[in-house]
TILUM-746324 format. One record per atom (N, C-alpha, C): residue in one letter; atom name; x, y, z; residue number from 0. Coordinates in steps of 0.001 Angstrom, whole numbers, plus 500000, padded with zeros to 6 digits. Layout:
<midos>
MIDO / r / a / east / north / up / k
MIDO / A / CA / X / Y / Z / NUM
...
</midos>
This chain:
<midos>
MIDO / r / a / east / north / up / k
MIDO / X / N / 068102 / 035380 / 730678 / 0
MIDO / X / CA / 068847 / 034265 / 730123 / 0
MIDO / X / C / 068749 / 033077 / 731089 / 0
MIDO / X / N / 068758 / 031764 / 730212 / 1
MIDO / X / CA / 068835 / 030768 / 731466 / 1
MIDO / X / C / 070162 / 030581 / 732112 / 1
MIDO / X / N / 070150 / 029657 / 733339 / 2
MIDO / X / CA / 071432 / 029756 / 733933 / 2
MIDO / X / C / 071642 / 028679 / 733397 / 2
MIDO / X / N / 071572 / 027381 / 732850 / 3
MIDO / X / CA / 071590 / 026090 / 732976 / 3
MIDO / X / C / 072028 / 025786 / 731012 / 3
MIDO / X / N / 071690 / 026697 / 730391 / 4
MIDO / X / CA / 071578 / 026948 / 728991 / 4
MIDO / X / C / 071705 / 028651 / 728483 / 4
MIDO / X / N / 072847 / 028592 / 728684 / 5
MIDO / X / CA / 072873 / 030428 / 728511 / 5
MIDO / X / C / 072430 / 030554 / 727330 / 5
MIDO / X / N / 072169 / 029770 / 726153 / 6
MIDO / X / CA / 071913 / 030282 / 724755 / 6
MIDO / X / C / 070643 / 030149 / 724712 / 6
MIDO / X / N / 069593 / 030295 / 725682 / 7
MIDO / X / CA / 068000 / 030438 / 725688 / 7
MIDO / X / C / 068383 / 031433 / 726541 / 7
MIDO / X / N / 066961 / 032210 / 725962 / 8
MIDO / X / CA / 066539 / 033669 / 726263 / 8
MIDO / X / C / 065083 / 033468 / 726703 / 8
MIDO / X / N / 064756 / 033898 / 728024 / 9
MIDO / X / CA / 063201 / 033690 / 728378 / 9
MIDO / X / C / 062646 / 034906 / 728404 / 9
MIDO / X / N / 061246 / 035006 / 727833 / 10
MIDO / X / CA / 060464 / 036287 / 727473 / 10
MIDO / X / C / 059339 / 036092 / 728500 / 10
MIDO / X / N / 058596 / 036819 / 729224 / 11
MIDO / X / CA / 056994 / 036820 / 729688 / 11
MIDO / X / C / 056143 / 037613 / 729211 / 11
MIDO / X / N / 055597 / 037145 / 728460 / 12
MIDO / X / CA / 054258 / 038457 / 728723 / 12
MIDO / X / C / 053140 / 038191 / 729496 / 12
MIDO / X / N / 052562 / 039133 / 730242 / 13
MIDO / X / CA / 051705 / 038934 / 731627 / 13
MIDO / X / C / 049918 / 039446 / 730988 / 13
MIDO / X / N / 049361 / 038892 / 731139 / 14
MIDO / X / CA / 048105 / 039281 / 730424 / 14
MIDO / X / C / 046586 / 039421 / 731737 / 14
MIDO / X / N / 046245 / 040670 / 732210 / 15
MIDO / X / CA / 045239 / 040484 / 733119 / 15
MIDO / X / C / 043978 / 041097 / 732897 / 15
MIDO / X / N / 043514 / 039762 / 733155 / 16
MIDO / X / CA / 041691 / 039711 / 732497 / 16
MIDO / X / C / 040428 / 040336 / 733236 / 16
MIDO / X / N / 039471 / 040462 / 733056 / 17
MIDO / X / CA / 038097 / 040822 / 733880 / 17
MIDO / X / C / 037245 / 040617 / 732986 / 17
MIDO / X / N / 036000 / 040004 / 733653 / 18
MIDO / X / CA / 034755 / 040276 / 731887 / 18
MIDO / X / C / 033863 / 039623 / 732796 / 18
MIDO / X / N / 032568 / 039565 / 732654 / 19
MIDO / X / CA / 031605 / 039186 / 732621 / 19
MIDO / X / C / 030694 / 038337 / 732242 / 19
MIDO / X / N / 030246 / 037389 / 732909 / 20
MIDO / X / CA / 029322 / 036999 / 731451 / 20
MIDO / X / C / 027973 / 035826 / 732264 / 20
MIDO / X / N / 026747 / 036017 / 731636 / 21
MIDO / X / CA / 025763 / 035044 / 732189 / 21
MIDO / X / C / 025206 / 033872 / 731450 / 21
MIDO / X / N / 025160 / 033181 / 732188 / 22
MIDO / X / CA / 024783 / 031350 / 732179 / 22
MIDO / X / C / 023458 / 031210 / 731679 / 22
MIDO / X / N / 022751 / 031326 / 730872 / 23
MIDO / X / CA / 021821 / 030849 / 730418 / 23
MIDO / X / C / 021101 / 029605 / 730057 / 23
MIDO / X / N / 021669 / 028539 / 730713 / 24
MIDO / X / CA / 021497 / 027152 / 729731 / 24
MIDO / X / C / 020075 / 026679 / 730180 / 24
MIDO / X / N / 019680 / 027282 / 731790 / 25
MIDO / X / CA / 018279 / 027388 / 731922 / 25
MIDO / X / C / 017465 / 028809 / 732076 / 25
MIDO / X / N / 016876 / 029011 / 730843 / 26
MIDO / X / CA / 016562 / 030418 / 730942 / 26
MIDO / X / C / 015917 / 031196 / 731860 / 26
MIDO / X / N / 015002 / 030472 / 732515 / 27
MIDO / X / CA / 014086 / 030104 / 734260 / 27
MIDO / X / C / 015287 / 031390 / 735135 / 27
MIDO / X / N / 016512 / 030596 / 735272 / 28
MIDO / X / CA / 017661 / 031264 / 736780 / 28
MIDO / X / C / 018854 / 031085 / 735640 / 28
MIDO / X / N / 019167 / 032481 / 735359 / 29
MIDO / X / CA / 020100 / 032934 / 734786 / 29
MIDO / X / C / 021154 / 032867 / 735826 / 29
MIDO / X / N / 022496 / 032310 / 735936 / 30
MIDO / X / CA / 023751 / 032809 / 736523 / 30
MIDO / X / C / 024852 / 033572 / 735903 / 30
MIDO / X / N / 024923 / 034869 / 736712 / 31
MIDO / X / CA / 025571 / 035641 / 735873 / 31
MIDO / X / C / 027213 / 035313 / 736685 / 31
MIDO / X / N / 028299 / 035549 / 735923 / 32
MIDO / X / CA / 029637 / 035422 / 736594 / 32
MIDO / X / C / 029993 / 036626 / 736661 / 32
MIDO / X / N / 031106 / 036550 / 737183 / 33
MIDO / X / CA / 032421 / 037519 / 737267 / 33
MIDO / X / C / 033623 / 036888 / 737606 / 33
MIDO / X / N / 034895 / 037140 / 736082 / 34
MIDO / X / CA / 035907 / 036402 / 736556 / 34
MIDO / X / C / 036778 / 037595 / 736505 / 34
MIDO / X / N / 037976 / 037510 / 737009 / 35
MIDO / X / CA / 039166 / 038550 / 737335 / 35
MIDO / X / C / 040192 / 037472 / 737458 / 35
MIDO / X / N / 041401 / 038237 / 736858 / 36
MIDO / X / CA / 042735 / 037648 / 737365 / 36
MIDO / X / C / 044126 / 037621 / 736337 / 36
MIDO / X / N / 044750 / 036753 / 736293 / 37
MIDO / X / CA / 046204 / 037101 / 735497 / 37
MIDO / X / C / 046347 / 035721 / 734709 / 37
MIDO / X / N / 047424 / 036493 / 733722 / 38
MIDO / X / CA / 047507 / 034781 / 733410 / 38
MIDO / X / C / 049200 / 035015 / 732418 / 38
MIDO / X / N / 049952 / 034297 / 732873 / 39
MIDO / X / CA / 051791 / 035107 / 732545 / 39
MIDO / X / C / 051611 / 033698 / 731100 / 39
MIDO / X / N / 052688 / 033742 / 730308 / 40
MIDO / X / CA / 052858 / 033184 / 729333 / 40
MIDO / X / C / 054410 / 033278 / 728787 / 40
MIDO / X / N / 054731 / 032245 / 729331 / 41
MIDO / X / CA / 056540 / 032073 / 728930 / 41
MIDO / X / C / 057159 / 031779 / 727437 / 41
MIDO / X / N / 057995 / 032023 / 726946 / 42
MIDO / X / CA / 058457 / 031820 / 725383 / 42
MIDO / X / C / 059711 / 031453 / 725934 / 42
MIDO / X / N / 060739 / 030873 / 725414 / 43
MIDO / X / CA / 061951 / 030633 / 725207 / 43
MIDO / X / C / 062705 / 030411 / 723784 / 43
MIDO / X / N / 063608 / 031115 / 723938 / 44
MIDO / X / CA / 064165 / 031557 / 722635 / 44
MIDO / X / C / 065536 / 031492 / 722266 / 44
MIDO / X / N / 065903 / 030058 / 721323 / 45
MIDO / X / CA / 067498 / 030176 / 721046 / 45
MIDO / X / C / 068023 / 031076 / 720495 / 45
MIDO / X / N / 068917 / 032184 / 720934 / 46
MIDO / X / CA / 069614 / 033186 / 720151 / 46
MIDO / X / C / 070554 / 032436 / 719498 / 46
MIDO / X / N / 071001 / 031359 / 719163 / 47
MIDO / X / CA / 072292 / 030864 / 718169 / 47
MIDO / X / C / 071306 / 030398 / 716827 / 47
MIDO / X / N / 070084 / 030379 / 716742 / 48
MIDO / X / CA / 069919 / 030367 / 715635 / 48
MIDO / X / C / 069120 / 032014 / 715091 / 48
MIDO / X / N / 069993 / 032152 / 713610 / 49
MIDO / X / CA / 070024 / 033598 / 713385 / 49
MIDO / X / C / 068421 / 034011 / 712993 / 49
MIDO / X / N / 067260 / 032711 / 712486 / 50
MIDO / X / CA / 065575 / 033751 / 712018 / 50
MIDO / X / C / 065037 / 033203 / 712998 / 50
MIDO / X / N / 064573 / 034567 / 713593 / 51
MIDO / X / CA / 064054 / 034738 / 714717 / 51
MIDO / X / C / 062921 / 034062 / 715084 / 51
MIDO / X / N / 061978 / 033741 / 713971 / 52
MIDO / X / CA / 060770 / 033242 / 713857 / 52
MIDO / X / C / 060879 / 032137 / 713954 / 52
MIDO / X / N / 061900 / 031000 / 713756 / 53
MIDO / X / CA / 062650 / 029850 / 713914 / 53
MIDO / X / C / 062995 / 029406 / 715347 / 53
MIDO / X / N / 063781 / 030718 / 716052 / 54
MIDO / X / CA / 064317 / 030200 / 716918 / 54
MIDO / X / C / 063131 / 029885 / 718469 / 54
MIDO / X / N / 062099 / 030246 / 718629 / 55
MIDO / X / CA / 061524 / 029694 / 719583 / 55
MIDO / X / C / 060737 / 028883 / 719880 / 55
MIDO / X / N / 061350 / 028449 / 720778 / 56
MIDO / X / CA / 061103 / 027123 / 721649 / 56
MIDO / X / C / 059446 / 026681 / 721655 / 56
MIDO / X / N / 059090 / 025503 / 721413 / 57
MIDO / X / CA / 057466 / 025733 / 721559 / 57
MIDO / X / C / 057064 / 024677 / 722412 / 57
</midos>
């Protein structure tokens, strides 16, 4: 809950990635990558209004 606005509700969901992938734009020297890492994603959500699908914050 916030402190500042008790009637918002804060959600995270945390999402962590890895993948691969190569650069082709000169076919000659391919660069291949590697990325890794996280990436969080905040919602906030008025509970005083009652449809749920309504109430968050965008």
């Amino acid at each position: 809950m916030d402190t500042k606005l008790p009637y918002l509700e804060h959600k995270y969901v945390t999402l962590y990635v890895e993948y691969h992938y190569s650069d082709v734009a000169n076919e000659a020297y391919p660069m291949n990558y590697k990325v890794t890492g996280s990436m969080i994603m905040e919602r906030k959500r008025n509970i005083n209004i009652p449809d749920e699908d309504q109430s968050y914050i965008w």
